[in-house]
N, C-alpha and C positions, 0 to 999 in steps of 0.2 A: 504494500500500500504506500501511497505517496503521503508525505510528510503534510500533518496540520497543525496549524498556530492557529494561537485564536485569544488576542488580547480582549480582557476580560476586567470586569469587578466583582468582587462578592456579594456586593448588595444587588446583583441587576439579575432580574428573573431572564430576561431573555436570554442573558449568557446559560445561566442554569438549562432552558429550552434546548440551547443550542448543544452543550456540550451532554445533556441526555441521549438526544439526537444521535450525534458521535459516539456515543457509548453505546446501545442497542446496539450499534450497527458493527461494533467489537472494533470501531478505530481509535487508534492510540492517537493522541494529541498534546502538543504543548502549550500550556498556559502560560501568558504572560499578564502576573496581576500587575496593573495599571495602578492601584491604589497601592500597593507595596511595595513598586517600582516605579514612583511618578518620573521618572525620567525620561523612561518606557513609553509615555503618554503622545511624545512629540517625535518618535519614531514610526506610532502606529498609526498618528494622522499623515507624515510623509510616505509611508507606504499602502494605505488608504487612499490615497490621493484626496486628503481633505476631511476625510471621514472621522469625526469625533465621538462619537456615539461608542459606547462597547455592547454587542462584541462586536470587532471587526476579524473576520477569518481569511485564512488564505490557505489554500490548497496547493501544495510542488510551488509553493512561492507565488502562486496567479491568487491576489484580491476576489474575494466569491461576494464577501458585502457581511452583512449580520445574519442575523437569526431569520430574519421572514425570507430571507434570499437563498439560506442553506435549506429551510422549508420549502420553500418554492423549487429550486432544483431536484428536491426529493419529490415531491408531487409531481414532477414531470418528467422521472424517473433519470435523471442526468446526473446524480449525484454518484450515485455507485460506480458510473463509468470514468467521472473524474478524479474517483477516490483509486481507481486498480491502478 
């Protein structure tokens, strides 16, 4: 499986959504807490392109977006083929 980040807070349900998500699905991921590592914060908007909000995930290093977006890809079954 190809490599996922997924900057993230502890307070933010979507991150929770998200990384449920990835989990069912038995993929391994790396979290990067934003609130634990505020330095982390202005790396994951530069590599967001702008994106502030958490979560921001990335898949093989390619930006997927948040939670409704790794949702979205899963409902339109594109998720598992960008995951192998």
């Amino acid at each position: 499986m190809k490599p996922v980040e997924i900057y993230s807070s502890p307070f933010c349900g979507f991150c929770h959504r998200a990384k449920h998500l990835l989990t069912s699905k038995g993929v391994a991921f790396t979290e990067i807490d934003v609130i634990e590592n505020p330095d982390r914060r202005a790396e994951m908007v530069e590599r967001a392109n702008g994106g502030r909000t958490v979560p921001q995930i990335f898949i093989d290093g390619a930006h997927v977006g948040g939670c409704d977006d790794l949702f979205a890809l899963e409902r339109a079954g594109k998720l598992d083929p960008m995951l192998a």
